[in-house]
C-alpha positions as CSV (number, residue, x, y, z in Angstrom):
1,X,0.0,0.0,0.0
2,X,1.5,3.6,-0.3
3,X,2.5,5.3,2.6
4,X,4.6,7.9,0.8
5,X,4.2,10.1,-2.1
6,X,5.5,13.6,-3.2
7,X,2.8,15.9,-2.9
8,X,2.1,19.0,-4.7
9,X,3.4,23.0,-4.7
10,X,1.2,25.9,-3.1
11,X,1.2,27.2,-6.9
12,X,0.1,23.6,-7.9
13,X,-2.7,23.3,-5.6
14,X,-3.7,26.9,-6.7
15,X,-3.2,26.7,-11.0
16,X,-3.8,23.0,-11.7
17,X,-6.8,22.4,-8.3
18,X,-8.1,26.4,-8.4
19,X,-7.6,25.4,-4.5
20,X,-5.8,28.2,-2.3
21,X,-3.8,27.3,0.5
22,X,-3.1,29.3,3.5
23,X,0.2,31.3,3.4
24,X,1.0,30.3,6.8
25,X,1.2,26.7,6.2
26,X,4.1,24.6,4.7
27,X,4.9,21.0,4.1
28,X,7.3,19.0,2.7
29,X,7.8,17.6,-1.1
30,X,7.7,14.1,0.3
31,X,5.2,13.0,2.7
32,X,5.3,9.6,5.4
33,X,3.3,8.7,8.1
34,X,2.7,11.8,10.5
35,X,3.9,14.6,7.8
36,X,1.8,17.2,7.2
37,X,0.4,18.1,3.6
38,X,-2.4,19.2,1.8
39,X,-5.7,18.2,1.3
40,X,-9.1,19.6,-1.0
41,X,-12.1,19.9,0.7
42,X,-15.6,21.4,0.2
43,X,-16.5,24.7,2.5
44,X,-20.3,24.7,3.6
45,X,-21.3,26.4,0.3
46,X,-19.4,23.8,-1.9
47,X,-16.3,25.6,-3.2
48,X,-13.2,23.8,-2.8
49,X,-11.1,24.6,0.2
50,X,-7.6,23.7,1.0
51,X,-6.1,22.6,4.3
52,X,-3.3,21.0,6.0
53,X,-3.1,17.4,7.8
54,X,-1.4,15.2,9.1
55,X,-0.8,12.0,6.8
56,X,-2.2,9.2,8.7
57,X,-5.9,9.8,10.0
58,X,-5.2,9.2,13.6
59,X,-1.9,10.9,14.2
60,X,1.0,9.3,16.5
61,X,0.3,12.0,19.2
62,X,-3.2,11.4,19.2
63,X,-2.9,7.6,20.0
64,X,-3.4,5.6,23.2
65,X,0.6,5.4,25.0
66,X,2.2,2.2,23.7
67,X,-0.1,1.4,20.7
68,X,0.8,2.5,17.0
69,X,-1.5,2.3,14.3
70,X,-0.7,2.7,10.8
71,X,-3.7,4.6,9.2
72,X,-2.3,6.2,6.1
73,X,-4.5,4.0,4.1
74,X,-8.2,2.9,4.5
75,X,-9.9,0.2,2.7
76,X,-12.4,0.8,1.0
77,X,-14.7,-2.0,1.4
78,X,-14.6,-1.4,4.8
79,X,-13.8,2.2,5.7
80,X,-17.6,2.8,6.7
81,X,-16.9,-0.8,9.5
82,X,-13.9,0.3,11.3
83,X,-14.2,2.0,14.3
84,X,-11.2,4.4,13.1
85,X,-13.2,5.8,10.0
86,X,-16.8,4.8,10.7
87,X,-17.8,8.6,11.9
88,X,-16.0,10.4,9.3
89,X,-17.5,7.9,7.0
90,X,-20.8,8.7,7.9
91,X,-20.3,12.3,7.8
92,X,-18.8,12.1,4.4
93,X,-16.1,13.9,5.0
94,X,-14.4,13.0,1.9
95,X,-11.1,15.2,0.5
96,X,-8.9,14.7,-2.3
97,X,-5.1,14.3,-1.8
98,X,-3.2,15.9,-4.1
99,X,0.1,14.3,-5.7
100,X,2.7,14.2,-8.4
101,X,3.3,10.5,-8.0
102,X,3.4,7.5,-5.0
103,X,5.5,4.7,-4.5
104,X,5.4,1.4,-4.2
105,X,7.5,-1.9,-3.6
106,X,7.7,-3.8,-7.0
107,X,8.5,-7.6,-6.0
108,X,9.4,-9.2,-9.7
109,X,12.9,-9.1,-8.5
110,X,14.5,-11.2,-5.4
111,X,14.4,-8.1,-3.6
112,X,11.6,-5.0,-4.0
113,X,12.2,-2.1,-6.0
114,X,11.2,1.3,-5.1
115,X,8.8,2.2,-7.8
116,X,7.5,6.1,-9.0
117,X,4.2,5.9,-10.1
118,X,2.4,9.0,-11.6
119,X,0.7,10.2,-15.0
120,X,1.9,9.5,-18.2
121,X,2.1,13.2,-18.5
122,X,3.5,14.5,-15.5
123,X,0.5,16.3,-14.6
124,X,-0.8,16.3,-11.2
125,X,-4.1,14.6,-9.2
126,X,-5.6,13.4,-6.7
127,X,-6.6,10.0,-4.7
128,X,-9.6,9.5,-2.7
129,X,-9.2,10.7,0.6
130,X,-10.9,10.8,4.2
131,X,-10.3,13.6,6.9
132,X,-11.4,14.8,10.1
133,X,-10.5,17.3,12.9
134,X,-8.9,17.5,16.0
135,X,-9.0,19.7,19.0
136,X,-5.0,20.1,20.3
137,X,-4.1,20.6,23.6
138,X,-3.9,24.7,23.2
139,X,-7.4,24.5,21.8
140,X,-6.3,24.9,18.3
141,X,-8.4,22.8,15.8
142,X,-6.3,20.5,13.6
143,X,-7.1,18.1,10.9
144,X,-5.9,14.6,9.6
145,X,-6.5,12.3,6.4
146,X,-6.1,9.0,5.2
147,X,-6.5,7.4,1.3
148,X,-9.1,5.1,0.1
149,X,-7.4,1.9,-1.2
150,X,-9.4,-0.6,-3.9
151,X,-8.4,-4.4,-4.3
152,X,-5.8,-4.3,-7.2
153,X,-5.6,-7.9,-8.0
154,X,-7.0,-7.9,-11.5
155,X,-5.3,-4.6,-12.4
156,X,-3.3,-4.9,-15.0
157,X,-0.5,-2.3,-13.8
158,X,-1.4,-2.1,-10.4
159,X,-1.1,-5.9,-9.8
160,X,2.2,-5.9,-9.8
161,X,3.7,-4.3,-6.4
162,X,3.5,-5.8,-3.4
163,X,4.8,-9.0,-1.7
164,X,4.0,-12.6,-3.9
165,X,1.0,-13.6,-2.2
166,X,-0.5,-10.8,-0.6
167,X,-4.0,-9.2,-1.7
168,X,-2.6,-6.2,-4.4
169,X,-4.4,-2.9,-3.3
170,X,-4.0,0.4,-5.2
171,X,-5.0,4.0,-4.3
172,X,-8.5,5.6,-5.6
173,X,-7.3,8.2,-8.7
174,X,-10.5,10.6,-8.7
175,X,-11.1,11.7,-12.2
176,X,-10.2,15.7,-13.1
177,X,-13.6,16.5,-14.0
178,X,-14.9,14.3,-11.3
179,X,-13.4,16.1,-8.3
180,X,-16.1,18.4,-6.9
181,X,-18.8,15.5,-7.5
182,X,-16.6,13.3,-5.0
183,X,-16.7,15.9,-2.6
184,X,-19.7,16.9,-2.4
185,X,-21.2,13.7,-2.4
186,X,-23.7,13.0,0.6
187,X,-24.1,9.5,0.1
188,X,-21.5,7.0,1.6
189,X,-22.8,4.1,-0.2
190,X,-21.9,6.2,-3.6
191,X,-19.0,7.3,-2.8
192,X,-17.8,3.6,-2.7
193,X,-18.7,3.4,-6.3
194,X,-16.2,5.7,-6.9
């Protein structure tokens, strides 16, 4: 499954996602578990809206002392199950995470291979995301996001990363001219269709 991908410039997010991001927040190029990048989301009157999160939808200073979750990734079969996503689920509070490309371990050799993986023409997009907010210790809200993952088994690209054996899984690539639909849609029974 991904847990790291090079996400996408302020002037990115703004030309190529007409999404403004606040001049006071930064992130890195490449993002791991507990990094902080940006995400789309819909404000109450459905334009898009960008944020920052942490990469991981319950971040390691939000989890119980001696447990560690890795939550960078949510199945989609069954996000709306989990006790982790089930509220945020509900509440459809989807978001797009924006990217140049994502890795993953191709296994065709004896050992993996770090693989790129991104648009045949460079461009930027988005995966299928999930996000919600916390309240920090100094009252300040804060928000966190995970990405929808899809069986990948039959794929004929997508099949090809992961251990032998294991279930193949790829992220949820939302459609350019499909964006705003996934966000504003209501319905979390659609949005698995997606």
């Amino acid at each position: 499954m991904c847990v790291n991908y090079v996400t996408v410039s302020r002037q990115l997010a703004f030309e190529f996602f007409r999404t403004s991001m606040e001049e006071s927040d930064d992130w890195r190029d490449e993002l791991y578990q507990d990094y902080v990048g940006p995400i789309i989301v819909h404000d109450d009157a459905g334009n898009r809206k960008g944020l920052t999160g942490t990469y991981g939808f319950i971040p390691k200073r939000h989890m119980p002392p001696g447990q560690r979750l890795t939550t960078m990734n949510a199945r989609a079969e069954t996000v709306g199950q989990l006790r982790t996503y089930k509220s945020a689920w509900a509440k459809s509070q989807l978001c797009l995470v924006p990217m140049v490309r994502f890795f993953e371990p191709n296994w065709e050799q004896p050992t993996h291979v770090r693989w790129s993986i991104g648009m045949a023409t460079g461009e930027p997009f988005a995966v299928a995301g999930l996000y919600r907010e916390w309240v920090e210790e100094d009252g300040k809200r804060a928000f966190s996001f995970t990405q929808l993952t899809i069986n990948a088994d039959d794929h004929p690209f997508m099949s090809r990363f992961h251990r032998p054996g294991e279930e193949k899984r790829s992220l949820v690539i939302v459609p350019t001219g499909e964006y705003d639909e996934w966000l504003g849609c209501k319905d979390p029974e659609r949005a698995r269709t997606y």
